[in-house]
C-alpha positions in Angstrom: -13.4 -14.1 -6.6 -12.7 -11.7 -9.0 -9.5 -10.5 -10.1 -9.9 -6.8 -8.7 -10.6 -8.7 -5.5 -7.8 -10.9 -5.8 -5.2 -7.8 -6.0 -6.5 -5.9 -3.8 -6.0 -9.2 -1.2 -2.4 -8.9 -2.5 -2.3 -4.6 -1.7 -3.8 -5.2 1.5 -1.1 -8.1 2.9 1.7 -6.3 1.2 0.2 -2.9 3.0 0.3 -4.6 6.6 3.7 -6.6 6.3 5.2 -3.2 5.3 3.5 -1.0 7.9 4.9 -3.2 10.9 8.1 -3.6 9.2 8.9 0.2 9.0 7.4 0.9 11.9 9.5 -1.7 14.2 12.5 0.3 12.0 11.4 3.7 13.3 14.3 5.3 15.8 13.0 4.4 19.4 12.9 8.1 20.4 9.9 8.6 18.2 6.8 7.9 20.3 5.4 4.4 18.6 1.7 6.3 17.9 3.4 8.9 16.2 5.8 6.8 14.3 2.7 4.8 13.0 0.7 8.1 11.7 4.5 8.4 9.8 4.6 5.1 8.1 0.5 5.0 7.4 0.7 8.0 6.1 3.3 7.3 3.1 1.9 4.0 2.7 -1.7 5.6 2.6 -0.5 7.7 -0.7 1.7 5.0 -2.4 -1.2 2.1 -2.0 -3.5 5.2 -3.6 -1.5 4.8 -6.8 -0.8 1.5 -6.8 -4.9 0.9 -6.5 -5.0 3.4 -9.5 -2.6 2.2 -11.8 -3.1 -2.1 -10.8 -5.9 -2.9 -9.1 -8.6 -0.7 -10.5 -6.6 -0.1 -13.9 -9.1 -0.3 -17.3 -8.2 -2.3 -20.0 -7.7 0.6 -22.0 -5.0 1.6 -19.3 -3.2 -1.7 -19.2 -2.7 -1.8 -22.8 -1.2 1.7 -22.9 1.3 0.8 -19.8 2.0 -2.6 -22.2 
């Protein structure tokens, strides 16, 4: 298993465990569909750059973040 496939594993646990968290933490009077679009939505942008800057990163990029 390669290590872009071992961190994207890693994004994708960490992406569910934090989508049920927050959307169990969501006030009740938000409809439970709509509170899900909510939470997907902003994880949907953060796991974006996390995928850019970790899990797809060059070499060249890792150095320069060193």
């Amino acid at each position: 298993m390669g290590s872009q496939a071992v961190k994207y594993a890693i994004l994708f646990v960490g992406k569910m465990l934090a989508s049920a968290q927050l959307v169990t933490m969501m006030p009740t009077a938000i409809p439970t569909v709509l509170s899900k679009a909510i939470v997907d939505t902003g994880i949907f942008f953060i796991s974006y750059v996390i995928q850019k800057k970790w899990v797809f990163a060059t070499k060249e990029a890792e150095k320069k973040q060193s």
